[in-house]
Kinemage of the C-alpha trace (Angstrom):
@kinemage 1
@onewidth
@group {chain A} dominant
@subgroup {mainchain}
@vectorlist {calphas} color= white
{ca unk a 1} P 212.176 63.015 -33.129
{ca unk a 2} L 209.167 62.461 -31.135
{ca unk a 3} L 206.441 65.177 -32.206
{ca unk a 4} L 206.006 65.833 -28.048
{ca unk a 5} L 209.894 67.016 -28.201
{ca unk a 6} L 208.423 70.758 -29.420
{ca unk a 7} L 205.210 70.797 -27.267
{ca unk a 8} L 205.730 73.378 -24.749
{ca unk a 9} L 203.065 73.072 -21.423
{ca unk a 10} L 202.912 76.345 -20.314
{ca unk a 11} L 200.883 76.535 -16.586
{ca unk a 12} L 200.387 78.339 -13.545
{ca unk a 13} L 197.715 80.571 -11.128
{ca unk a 14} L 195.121 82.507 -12.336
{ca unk a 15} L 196.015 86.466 -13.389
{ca unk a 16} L 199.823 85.428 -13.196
{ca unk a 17} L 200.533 86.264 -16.944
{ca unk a 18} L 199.688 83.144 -18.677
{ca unk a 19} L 197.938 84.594 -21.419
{ca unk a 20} L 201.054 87.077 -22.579
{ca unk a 21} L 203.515 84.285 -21.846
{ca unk a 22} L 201.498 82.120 -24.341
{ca unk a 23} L 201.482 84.110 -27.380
{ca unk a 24} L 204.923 85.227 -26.598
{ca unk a 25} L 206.455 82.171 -26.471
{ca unk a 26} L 204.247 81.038 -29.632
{ca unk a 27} L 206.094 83.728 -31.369
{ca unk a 28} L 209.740 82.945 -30.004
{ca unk a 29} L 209.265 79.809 -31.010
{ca unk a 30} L 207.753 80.370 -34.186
{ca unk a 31} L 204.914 78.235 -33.480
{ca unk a 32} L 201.387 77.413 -32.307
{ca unk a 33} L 199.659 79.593 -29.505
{ca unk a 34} L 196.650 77.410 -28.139
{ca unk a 35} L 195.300 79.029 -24.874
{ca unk a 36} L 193.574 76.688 -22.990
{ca unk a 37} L 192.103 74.405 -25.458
{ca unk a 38} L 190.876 71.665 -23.092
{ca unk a 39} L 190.909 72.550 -19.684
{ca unk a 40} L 187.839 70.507 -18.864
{ca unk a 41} L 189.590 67.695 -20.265
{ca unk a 42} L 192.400 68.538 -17.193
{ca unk a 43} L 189.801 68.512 -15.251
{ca unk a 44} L 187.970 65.306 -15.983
{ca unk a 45} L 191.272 63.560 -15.741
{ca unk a 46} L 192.517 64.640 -12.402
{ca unk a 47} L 188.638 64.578 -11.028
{ca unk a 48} L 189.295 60.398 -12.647
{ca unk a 49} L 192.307 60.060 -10.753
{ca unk a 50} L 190.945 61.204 -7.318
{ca unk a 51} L 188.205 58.934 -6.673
{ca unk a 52} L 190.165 55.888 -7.684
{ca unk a 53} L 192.274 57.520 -4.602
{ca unk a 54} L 189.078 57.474 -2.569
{ca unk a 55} L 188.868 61.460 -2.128
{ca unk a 56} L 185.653 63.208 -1.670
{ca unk a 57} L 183.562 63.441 -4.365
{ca unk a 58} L 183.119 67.644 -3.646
{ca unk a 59} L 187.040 67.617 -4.163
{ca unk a 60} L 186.476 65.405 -7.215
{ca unk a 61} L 184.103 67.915 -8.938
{ca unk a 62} L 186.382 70.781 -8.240
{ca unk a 63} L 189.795 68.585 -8.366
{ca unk a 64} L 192.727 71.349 -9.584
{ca unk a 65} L 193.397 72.712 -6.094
{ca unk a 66} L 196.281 73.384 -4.163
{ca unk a 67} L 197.335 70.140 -3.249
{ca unk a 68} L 198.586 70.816 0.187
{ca unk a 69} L 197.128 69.413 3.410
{ca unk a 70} L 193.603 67.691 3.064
{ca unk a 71} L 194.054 68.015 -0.804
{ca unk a 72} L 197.496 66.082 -1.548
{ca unk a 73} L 197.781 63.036 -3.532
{ca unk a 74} L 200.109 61.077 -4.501
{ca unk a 75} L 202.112 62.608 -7.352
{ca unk a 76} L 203.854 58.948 -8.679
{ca unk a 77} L 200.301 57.511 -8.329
{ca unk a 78} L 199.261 60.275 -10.696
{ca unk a 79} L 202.245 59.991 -12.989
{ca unk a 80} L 201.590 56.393 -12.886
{ca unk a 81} L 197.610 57.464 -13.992
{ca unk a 82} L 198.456 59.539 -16.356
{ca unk a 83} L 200.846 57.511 -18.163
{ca unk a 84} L 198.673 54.786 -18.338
{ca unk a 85} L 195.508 56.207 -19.209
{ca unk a 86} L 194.710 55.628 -22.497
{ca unk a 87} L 191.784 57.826 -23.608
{ca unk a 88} L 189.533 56.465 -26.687
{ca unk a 89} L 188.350 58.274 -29.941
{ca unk a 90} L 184.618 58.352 -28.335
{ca unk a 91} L 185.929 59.099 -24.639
{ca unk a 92} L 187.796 62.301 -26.379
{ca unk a 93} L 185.108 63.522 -29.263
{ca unk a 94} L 182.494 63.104 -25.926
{ca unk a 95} L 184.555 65.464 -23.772
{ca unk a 96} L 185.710 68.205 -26.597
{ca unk a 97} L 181.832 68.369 -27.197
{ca unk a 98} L 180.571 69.108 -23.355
{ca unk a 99} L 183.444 71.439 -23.379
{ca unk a 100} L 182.503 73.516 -26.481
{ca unk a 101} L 179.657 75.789 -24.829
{ca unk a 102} L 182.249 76.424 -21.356
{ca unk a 103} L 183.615 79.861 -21.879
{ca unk a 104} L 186.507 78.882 -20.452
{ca unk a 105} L 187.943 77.334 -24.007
{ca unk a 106} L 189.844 80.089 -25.235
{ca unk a 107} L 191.030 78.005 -28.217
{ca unk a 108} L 189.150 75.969 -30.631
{ca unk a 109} L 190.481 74.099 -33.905
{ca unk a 110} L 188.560 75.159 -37.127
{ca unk a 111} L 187.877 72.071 -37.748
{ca unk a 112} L 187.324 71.108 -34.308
{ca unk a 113} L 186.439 67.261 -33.381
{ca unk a 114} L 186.512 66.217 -36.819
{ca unk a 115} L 190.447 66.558 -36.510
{ca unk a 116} L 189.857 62.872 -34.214
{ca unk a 117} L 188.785 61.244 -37.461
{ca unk a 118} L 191.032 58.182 -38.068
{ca unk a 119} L 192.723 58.586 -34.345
{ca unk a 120} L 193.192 55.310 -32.614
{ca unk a 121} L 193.175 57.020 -29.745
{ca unk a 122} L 196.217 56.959 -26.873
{ca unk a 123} L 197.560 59.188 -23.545
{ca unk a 124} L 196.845 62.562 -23.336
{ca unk a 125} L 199.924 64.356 -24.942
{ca unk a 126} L 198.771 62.302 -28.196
{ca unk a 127} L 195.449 63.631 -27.831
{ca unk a 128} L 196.624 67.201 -27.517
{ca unk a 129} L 198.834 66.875 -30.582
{ca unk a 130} L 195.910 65.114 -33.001
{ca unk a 131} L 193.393 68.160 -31.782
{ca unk a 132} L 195.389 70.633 -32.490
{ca unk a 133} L 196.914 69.957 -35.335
{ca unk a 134} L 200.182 70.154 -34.596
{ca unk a 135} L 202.810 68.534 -37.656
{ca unk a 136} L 205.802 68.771 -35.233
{ca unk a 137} L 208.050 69.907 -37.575
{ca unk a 138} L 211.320 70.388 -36.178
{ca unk a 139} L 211.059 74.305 -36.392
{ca unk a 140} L 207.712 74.729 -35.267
{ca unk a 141} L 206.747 74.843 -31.655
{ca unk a 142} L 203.268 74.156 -30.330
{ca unk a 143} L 202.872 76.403 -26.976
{ca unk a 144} L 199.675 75.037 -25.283
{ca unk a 145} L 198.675 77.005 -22.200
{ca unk a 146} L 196.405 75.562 -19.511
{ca unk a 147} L 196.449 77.276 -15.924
{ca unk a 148} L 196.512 75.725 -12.642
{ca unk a 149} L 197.677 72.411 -13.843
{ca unk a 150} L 201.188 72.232 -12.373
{ca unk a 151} L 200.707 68.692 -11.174
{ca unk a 152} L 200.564 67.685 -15.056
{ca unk a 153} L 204.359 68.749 -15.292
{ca unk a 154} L 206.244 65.468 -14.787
{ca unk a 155} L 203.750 63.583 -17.282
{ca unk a 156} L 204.476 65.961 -19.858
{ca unk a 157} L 208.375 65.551 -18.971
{ca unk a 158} L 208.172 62.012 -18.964
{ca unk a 159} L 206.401 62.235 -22.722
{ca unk a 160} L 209.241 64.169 -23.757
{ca unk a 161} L 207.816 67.291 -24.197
{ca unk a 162} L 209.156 70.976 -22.567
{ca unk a 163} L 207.253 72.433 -19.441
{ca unk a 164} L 207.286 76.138 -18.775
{ca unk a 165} L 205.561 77.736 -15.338
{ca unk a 166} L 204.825 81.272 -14.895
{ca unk a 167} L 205.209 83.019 -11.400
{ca unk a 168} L 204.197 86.744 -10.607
{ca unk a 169} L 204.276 88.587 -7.334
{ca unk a 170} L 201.620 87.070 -5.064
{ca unk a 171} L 200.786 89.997 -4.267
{ca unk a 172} L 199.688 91.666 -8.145
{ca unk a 173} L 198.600 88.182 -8.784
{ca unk a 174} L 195.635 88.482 -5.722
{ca unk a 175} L 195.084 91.871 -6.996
{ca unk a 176} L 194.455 90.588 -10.174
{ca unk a 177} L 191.803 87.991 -8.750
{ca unk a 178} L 190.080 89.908 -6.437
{ca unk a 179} L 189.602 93.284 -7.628
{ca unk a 180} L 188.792 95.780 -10.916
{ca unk a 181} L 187.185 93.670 -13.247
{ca unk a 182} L 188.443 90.670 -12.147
{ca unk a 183} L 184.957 88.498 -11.718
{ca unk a 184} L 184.449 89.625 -16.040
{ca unk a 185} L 187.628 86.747 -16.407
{ca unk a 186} L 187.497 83.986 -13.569
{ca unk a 187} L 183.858 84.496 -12.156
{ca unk a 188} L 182.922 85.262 -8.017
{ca unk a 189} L 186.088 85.586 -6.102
{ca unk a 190} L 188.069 82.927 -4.238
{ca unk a 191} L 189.282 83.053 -0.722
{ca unk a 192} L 192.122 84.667 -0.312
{ca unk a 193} L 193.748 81.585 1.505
{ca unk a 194} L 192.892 79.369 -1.493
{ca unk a 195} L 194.235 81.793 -4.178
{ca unk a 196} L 197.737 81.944 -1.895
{ca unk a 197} L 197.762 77.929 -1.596
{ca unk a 198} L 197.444 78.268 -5.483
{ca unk a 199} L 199.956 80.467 -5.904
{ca unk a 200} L 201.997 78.595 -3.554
{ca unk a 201} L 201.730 75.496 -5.660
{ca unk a 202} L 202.752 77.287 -8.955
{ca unk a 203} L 205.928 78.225 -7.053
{ca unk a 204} L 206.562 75.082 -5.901
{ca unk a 205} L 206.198 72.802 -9.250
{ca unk a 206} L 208.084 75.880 -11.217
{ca unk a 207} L 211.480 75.347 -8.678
{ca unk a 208} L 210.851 71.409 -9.723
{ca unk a 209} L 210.690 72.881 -13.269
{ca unk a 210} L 213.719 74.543 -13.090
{ca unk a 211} L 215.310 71.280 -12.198
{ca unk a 212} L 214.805 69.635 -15.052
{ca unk a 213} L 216.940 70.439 -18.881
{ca unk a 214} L 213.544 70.448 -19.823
{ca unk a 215} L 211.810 72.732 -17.654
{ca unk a 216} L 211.910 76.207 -16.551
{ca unk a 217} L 210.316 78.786 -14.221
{ca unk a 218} L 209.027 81.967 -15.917
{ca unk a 219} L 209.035 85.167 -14.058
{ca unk a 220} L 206.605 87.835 -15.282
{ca unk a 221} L 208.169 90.567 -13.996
{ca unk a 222} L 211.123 89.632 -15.806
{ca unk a 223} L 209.244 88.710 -18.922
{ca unk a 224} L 207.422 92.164 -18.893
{ca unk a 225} L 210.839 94.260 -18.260
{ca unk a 226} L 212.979 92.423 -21.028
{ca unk a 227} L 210.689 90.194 -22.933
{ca unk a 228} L 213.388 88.979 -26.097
{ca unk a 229} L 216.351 88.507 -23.509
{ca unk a 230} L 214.020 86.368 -20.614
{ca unk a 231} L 212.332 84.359 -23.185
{ca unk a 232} L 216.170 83.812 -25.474
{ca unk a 233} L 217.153 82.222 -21.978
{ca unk a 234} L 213.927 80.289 -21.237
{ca unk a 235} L 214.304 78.768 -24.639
{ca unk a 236} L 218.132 77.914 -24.755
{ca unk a 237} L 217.530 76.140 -20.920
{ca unk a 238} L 214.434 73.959 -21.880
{ca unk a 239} L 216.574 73.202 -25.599
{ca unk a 240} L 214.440 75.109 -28.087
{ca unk a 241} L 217.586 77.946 -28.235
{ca unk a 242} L 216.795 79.435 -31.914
{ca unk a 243} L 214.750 82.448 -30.444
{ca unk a 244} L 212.543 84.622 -32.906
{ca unk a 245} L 212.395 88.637 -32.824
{ca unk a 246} L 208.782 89.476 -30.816
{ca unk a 247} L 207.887 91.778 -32.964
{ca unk a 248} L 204.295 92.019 -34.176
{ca unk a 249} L 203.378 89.076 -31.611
{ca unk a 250} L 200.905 90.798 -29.641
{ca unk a 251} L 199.274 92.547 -32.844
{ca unk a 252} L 195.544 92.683 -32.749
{ca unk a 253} L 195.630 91.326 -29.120
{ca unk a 254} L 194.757 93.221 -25.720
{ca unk a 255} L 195.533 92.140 -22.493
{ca unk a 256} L 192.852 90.232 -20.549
{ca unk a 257} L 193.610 92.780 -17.602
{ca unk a 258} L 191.392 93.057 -14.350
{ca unk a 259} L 191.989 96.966 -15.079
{ca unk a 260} L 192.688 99.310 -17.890
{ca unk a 261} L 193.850 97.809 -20.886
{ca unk a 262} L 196.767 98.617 -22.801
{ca unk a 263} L 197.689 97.016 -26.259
{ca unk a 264} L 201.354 95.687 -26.131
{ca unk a 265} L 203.804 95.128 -22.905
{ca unk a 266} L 203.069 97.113 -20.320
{ca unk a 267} L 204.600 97.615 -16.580
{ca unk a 268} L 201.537 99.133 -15.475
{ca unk a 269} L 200.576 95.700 -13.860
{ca unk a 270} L 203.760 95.418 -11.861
{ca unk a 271} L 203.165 96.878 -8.427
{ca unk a 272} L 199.774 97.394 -8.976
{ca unk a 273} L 198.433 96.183 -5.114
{ca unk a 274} L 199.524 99.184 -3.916
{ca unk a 275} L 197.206 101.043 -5.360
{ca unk a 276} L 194.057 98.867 -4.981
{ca unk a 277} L 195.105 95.975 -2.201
{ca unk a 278} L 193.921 96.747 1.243
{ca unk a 279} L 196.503 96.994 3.821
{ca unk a 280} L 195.418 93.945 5.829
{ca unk a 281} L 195.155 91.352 3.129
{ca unk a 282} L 197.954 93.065 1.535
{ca unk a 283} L 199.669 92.019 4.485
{ca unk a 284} L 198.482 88.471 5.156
{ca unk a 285} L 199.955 87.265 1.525
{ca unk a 286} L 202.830 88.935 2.528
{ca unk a 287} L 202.969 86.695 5.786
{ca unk a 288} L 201.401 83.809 3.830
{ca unk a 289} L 203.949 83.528 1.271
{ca unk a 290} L 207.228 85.191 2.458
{ca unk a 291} L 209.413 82.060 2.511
{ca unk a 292} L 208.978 81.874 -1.444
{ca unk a 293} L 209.053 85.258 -2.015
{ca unk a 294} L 212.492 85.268 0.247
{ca unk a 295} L 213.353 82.433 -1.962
{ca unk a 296} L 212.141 84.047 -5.422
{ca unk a 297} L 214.079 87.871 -4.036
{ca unk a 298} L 210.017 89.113 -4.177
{ca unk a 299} L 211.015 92.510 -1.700
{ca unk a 300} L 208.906 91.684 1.582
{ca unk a 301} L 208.975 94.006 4.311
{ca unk a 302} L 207.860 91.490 6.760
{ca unk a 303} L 209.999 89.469 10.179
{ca unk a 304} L 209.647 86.203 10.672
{ca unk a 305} L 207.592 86.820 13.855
{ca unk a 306} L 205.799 89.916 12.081
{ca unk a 307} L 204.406 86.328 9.538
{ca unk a 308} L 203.591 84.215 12.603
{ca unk a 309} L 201.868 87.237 14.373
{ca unk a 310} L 199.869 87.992 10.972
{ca unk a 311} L 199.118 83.959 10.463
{ca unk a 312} L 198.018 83.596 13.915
{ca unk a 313} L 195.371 86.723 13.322
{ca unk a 314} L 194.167 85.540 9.735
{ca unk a 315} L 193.212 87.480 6.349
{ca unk a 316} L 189.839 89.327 8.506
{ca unk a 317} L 185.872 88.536 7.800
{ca unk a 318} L 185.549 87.585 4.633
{ca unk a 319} L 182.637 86.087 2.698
{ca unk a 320} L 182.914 83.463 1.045
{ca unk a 321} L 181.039 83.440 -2.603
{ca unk a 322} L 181.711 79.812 -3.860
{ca unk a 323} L 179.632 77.209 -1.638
{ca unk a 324} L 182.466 74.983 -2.995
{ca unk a 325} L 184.904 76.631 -1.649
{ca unk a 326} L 184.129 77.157 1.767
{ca unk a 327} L 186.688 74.720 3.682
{ca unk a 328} L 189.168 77.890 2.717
{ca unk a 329} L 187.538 79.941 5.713
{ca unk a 330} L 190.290 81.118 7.678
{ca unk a 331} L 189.281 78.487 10.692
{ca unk a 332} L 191.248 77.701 13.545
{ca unk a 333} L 192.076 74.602 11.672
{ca unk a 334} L 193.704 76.414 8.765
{ca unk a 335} L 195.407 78.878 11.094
{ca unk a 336} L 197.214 76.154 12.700
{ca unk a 337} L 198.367 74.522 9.117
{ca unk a 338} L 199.330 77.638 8.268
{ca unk a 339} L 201.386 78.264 11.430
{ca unk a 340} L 202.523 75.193 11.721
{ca unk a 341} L 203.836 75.046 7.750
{ca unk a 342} L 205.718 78.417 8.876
{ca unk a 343} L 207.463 76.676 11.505
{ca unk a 344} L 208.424 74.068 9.406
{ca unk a 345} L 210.392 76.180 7.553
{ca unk a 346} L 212.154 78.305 10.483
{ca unk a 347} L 213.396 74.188 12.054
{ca unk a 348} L 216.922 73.882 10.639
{ca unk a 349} L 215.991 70.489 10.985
{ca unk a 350} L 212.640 70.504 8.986
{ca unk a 351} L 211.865 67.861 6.527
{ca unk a 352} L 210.518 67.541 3.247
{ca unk a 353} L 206.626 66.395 3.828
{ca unk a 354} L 205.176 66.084 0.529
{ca unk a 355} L 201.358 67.250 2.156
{ca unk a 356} L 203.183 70.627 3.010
{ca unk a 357} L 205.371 71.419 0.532
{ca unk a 358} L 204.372 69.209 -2.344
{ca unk a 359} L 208.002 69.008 -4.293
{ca unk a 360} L 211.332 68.166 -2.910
{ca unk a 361} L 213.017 70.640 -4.649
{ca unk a 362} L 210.606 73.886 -3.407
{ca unk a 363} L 211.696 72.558 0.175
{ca unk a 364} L 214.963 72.151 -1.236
{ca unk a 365} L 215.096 76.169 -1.539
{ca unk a 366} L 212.647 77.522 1.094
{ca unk a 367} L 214.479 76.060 4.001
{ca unk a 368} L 217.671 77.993 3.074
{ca unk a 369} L 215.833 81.082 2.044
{ca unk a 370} L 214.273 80.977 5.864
{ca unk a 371} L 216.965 79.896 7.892
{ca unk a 372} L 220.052 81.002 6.113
C-alpha cells in the first residue's frame, strides 16, 4: 500500500474551520495533525506553474486566488505540472528554509530539514511524506492542512492519497475575515469580492470532491453540531471507516477565533454575522453566493432579482488595504462578471465554462439549484 493511501489533504478559505477540522480528523484517524507545514512551498509551485502559462507576474507573486475570470488556468495543464514536477533535495531544503521565519508555518518537524537527509528527491506528495515524517502505517493517518489550495485536489487524488474540503456559511466565514480580531490571524483585510470568489472556489472543488470515493466535502456547521457522527461518515466515504472516539482531541488547544475564545466545540461561531456583519455587505454575499448556498440548503432570504438588483449596486465604498489586491474593486468590469455569472446560472440552457465556474461538477449542481 502506497504510503500516500493515508495522507489526508485537508483545504479550503480562510476562517472556514480548517484549523478544528485538522486536529479533529488527526484524532479520528488516529494520526498526524500538521497545520500548514509548507504553504509557501504551495505557493512557489503554483506561482512556477503560472508564468510557464504566461500570466502576469503580480498574479504570479500572489498566485492562490480564485481562479475565476482573469485568474483561470488550465486545471489538466496543472495536473499535468504537478505530476511532473520533480522537486530536488536542494530545491526543497532551499524553500523549507525561506519559509521558516513566515509566521504563516503553523507546523514545523523537530528535526526540521535534516529529515531531507538521504532523500533523492521526487513530486510533491513524496516531499510532504519525507518532511513530515510520516511511516504510513496502515493505521495511522497523516492529516496535513493547507488553506486555499483547492486546485491541488486532483494531484493529490491522482497520487492516491484522500482529499477533504471544508465549507462554512459565506456569510460567518466573511465575518470571520473582516471583523473582531481578524487582522491578529490573516493580516489587513481583503475585498469583500475576493474573499466571496474564494469562498466560491472552495465550494466548487469540494462538490468535485464529493465526486470522487476518495474525496469529500466537509461542512462546519455540521462538524460543529455532531462532530463523531459527521467525521464517522467523512471517513467511511473517502475509505479510512475505523473512526476514533474525539475525546481529549482538542486538549490544550484554543480556537484561533476572530472573537472570544472558547476551549473545545463551540456553536458560538455559527450565526455569528448577525451580530457583527453590516446589513449591506451582509447582503451582497448573500446575492454573491446564493446559487451555492441554494445548492449547499445555506437559508438565504434573497429572490433571484433581489441578487441581480444587489450585484448590479455592488458591496458600497470600500478601501482597499492590499495594493495587490486592488483589481477586486467592485468596478463596472466586475459588476458585469458578476451579473453576467448570475445569469448564467438562471439560462436553462447555460453551459459549463470552466473561467466561470471552474469544475464541471459545481455547475453540475448550481444550475439545478437555480432553475429547478
Amino acid at each position: 500500500m502506497s504510503k500516500a493511501s493515508n495522507l489526508v489533504f485537508l483545504s479550503g478559505s480562510l476562517r472556514s474551520g480548517t484549523s478544528l477540522a485538522v486536529r479533529l480528523l488527526a484524532a479520528a484517524t488516529g494520526g498526524g495533525c500538521y497545520p500548514q507545514p509548507m504553504p509557501l512551498i504551495m505557493v512557489r509551485l503554483m506561482g512556477e506553474f503560472l508564468r510557464q502559462q504566461g500570466f502576469s507576474e503580480p498574479h504570479c507573486q500572489y498566485p492562490l486566488t480564485d481562479e475565476v475570470f482573469d485568474t483561470a488556468f488550465d486545471r489538466c495543464e496543472f495536473l499535468a505540472f504537478l505530476g511532473s514536477r520533480q522537486i530536488t533535495p536542494g530545491e526543497a531544503s532551499s524553500w523549507l528554509s525561506e519559509s521558516s521565519p513566515y509566521s504563516g508555518v503553523c507546523f514545523r518537524p523537530d528535526a526540521g530539514i535534516d529529515r531531507l537527509a538521504g532523500w533523492p528527491g521526487g513530486r510533491l506528495a513524496e516531499l510532504a511524506i519525507q518532511y513530515l515524517g510520516f511511516s504510513g502505517d496502515t493505521g495511522q493517518g497523516m492529516v496535513w492542512k493547507e488553506t486555499n489550495c483547492e486546485a491541488f485536489l486532483p494531484y493529490f487524488l491522482e497520487a492516491g492519497a484522500k482529499v477533504v474540503i471544508i465549507v462554512r456559511d459565506p456569510r460567518d466565514t466573511l465575518t470571520s475575515q473582516l471583523y473582531g480580531k481578524a487582522d491578529r490571524y490573516i493580516g489587513s483585510p481583503r475585498p469583500v469580492l475576493f474573499q466571496i470568489r474564494q469562498w466560491r472556489k472552495s465550494v466548487a472543488w469540494a462538490m468535485a470532491a464529493d465526486q470522487s470515493p476518495h474525496g469529500s466535502m466537509l461542512r462546519f456547521e455540521s462538524l460543529i453540531r455532531e462532530p463523531e457522527d459527521t467525521l464517522a461518515r467523512l471517513l467511511s466515504k473517502i475509505g479510512l471507516a475505523d473512526s476514533r472516539p474525539l475525546e481529549g482531541a482538542l486538549d490544550g488547544w484554543q480556537a484561533n477565533t476572530s472573537f472570544d475564545a472558547r476551549p473545545g466545540i463551540s456553536d458560538l461561531p455559527l450565526g455569528r454575522h448577525r451580530e457583527h456583519m453590516p446589513a449591506a455587505i451582509r447582503a451582497f454575499i448573500e446575492a454573491a453566493c446564493l446559487p451555492e448556498m441554494r445548492a449547499l440548503g445555506i437559508p438565504n432570504p434573497l429572490s433571484n432579482q433581489d441578487a441581480i438588483d444587489l450585484l448590479e449596486t455592488g458591496p458600497g465604498d470600500e478601501a482597499i488595504h492590499r495594493p495587490e489586491l486592488h483589481s477586486y474593486a467592485y468596478t463596472d468590469a466586475r459588476r458585469c462578471e458578476e451579473v453576467a455569472r448570475f445569469r448564467s446560472l438562471i439560462d436553462t440552457n447555460g453551459k459549463f465554462d470552466s473561467q466561470t465556474h471552474i469544475t464541471a461538477e459545481a455547475h453540475a449542481a448550481l444550475l439545478p439549484a437555480m432553475c429547478g
